[in-house]
C-alpha positions in Angstrom: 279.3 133.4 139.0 280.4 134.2 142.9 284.1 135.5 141.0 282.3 137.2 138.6 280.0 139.4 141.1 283.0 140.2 143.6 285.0 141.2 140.1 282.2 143.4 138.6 282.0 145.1 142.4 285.6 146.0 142.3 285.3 147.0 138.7 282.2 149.3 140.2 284.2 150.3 143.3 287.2 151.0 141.4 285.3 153.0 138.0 283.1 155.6 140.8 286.4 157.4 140.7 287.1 156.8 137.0 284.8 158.6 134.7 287.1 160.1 132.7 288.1 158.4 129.5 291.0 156.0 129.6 291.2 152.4 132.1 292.6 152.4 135.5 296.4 150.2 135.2 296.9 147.8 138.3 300.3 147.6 139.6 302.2 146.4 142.5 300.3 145.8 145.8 299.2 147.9 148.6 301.6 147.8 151.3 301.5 150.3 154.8 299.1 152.6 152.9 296.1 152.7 155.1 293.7 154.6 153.9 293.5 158.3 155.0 291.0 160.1 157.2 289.5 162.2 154.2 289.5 158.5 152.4 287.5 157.2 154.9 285.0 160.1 155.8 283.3 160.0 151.9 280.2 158.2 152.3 277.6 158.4 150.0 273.8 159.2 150.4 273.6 156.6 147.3 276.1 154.4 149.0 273.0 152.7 151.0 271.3 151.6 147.9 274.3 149.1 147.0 275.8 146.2 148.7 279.7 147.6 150.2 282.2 145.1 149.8 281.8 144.0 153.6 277.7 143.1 152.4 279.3 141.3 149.1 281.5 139.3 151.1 278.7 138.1 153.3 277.0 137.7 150.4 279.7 135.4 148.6 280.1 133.6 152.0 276.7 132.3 151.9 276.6 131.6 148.5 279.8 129.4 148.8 278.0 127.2 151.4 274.7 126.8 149.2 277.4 125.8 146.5 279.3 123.4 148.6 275.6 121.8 149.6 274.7 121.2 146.1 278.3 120.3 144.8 278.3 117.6 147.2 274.8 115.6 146.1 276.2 116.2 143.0 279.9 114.2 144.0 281.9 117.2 144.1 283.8 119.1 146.5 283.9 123.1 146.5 286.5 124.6 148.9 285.3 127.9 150.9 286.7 130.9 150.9 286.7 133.0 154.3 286.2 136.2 153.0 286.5 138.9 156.1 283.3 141.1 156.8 284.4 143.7 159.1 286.2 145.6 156.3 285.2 149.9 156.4 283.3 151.0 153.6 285.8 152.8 151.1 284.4 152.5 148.0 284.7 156.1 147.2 288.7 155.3 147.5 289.0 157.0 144.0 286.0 158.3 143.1 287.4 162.0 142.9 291.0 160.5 141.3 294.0 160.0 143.5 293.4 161.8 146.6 296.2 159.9 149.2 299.5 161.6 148.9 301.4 158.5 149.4 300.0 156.2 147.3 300.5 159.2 144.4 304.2 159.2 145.3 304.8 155.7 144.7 301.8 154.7 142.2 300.9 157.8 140.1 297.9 156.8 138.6 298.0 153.1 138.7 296.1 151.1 140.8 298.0 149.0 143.2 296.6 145.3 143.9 294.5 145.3 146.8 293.6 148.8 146.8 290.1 148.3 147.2 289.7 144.6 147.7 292.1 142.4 149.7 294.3 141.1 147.7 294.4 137.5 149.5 290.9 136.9 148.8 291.1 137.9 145.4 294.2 135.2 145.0 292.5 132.4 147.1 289.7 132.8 144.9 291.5 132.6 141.3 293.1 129.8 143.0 290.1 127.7 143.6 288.9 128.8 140.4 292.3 127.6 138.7 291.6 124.4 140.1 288.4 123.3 138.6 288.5 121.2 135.6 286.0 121.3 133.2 283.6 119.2 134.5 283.8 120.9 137.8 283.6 124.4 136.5 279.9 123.3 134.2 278.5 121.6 137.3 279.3 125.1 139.4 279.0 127.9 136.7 277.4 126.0 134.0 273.2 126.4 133.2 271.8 124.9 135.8 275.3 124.7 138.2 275.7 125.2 141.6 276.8 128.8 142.4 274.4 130.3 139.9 271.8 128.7 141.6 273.4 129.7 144.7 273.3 133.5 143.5 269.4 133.2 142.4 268.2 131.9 146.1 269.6 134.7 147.6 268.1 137.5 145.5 264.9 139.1 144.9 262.7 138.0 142.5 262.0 141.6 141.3 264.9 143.5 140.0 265.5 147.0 141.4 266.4 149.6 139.2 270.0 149.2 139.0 270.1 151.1 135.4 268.6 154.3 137.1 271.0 154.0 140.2 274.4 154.0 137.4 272.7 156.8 135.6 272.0 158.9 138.1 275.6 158.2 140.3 277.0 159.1 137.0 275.5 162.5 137.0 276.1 162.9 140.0 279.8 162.7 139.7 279.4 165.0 136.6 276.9 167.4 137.2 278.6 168.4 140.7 282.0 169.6 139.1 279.9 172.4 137.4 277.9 173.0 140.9 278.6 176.9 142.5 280.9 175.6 145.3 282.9 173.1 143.2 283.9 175.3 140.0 285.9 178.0 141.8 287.5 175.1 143.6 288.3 173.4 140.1 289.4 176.8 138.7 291.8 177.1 141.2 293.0 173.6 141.0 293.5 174.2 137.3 295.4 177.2 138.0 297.8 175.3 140.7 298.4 172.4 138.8 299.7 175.5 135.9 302.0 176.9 138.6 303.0 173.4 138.7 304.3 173.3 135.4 301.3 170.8 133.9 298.6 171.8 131.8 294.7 169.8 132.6 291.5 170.9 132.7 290.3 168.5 135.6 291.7 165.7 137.6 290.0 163.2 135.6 291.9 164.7 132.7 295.2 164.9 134.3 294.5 160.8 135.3 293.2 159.7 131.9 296.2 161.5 130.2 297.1 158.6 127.1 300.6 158.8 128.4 299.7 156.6 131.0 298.3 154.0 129.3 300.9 153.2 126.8 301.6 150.0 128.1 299.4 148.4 130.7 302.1 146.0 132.0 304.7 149.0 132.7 305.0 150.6 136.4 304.3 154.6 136.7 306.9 156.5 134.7 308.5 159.6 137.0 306.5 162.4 134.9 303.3 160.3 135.7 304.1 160.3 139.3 304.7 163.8 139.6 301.8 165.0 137.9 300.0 162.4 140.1 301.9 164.1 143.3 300.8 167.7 142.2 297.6 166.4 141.5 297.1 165.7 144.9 298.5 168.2 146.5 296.2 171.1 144.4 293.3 169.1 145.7 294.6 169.6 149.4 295.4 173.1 148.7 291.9 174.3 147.1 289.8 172.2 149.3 288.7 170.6 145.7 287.5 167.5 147.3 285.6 168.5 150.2 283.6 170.9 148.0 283.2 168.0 145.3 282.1 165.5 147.7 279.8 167.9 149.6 277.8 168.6 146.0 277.7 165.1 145.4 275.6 164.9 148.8 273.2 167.5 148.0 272.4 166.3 144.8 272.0 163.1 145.7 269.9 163.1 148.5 267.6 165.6 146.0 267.6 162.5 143.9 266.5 160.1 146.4 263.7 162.6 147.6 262.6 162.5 143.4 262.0 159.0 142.9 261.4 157.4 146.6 259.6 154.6 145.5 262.6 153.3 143.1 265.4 154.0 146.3 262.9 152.1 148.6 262.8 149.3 146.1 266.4 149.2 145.8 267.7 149.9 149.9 264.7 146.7 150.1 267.2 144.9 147.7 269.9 145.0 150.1 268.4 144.3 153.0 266.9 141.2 151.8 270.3 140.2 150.2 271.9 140.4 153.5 269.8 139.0 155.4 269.2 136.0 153.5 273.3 135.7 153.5 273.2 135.8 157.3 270.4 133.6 157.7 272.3 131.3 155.6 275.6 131.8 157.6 273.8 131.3 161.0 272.7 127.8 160.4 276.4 126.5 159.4 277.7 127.9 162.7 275.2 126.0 164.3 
């Protein structure tokens, strides 16, 4: 259960910048590529209504004690996993598509390991999970076990609306690329990437292209990289981004303004999440 919530994050992280049809490939690892200034300016208004990966960490962390605890009455041992909570908040990494020149150059399209989670953590996790036998991984994961026990202390009782939240970042995302400031930028992005020599509608188009998904297991071929490379550079060039991202912040800060009572309920969510984590956390280190 802990694995599976830090996976379905990174699958959330990872798919804000993936709406277009067609699955992001993960390949090689992130090395020297710190993210970029424009990178790690995009922050959300809806970005307060979910836990970032540094709040799912802390999260996780206290959710591994409350499994050791009950692993232990029950004869078992459960290692812990120090999983770092001062990361920045980039989870809009690729929610426009491949912005960072760089990682365009020597990635295309794919998705290096680590790009939006550390990859250590991920490893030391599939390690300990590796580990388990089956007796270990029913008392844990199983009905009843330890971690999904662990995950229900920590949460509300009530469920905010996390079906509204998708739906609405969804549109978001979508509705903006048609907004007054964003479709002469995208017009012009078009007509660059033409200069280029490569014909797309959109950058999501241009990333889902089927010749890129061929075979999930291969690295970036050089026509993918290029159009990748060209990709980016059009965005720098028409200001693409910037107008996309500042849309994105007027529409949804109109959202929040239309249903306050469902944002309150959810921003309450988080809070409550943390705080129990931290709670949690502050009596070990006692």
């Amino acid at each position: 259960m802990l694995r599976r919530s830090l996976r379905l994050l990174a699958a959330t992280l990872l798919l804000a910048g993936c709406a277009a049809p067609g699955s992001p490939k993960s390949s090689g690892t992130v090395e020297n590529f710190p993210p970029t200034a424009e990178v790690q300016s995009l922050h959300l208004p809806f970005d307060a209504y979910t836990l970032s990966l540094a709040e799912m960490y802390t999260v996780a962390n206290a959710q591994d004690w409350l499994t050791r605890d009950c692993m232990v009455t029950r004869h078992y041992d459960w290692k812990i996993i120090d999983r770092p909570t001062n990361l920045k908040d980039l989870r809009n990494r690729r929610r426009y598509g491949v912005i960072e020149p760089d990682i365009a150059q020597r990635y295309g399209y794919h998705v290096p390991a680590g790009l939006l989670t550390p990859l250590a953590v991920d490893q030391t996790s599939d390690r300990r999970d590796n580990s388990l036998n089956e007796t270990q991984k029913e008392v844990a994961y199983g009905d009843g076990g330890c971690a999904r026990a662990a995950v229900a202390q920590l949460r509300l009782p009530e469920s905010p609306d996390l079906a509204l939240l998708g739906r609405l970042d969804h549109e978001s995302l979508d509705h903006a690329q048609t907004d007054s400031g964003v479709a002469p930028a995208m017009r012009s992005w078009r007509d660059c990437i033409r200069q280029m020599g490569f014909e797309y509608q959109s950058p999501f188009a241009a990333m889902s292209d089927p010749a890129w998904w061929a075979d999930d297991t291969a690295p970036a071929s050089s026509r993918e990289i290029a159009v990748a490379v060209a990709d980016v550079s059009c965005k720098e060039r028409t200001g693409l981004v910037a107008a996309w991202y500042a849309a994105e912040v007027r529409i949804q800060e109109a959202a929040i303004k239309k249903y306050p009572a469902k944002f309150d309920q959810l921003r309450a969510a988080v809070l409550n999440e943390v705080a129990g984590a931290n709670a949690v956390l502050a009596q070990k280190d006692r």
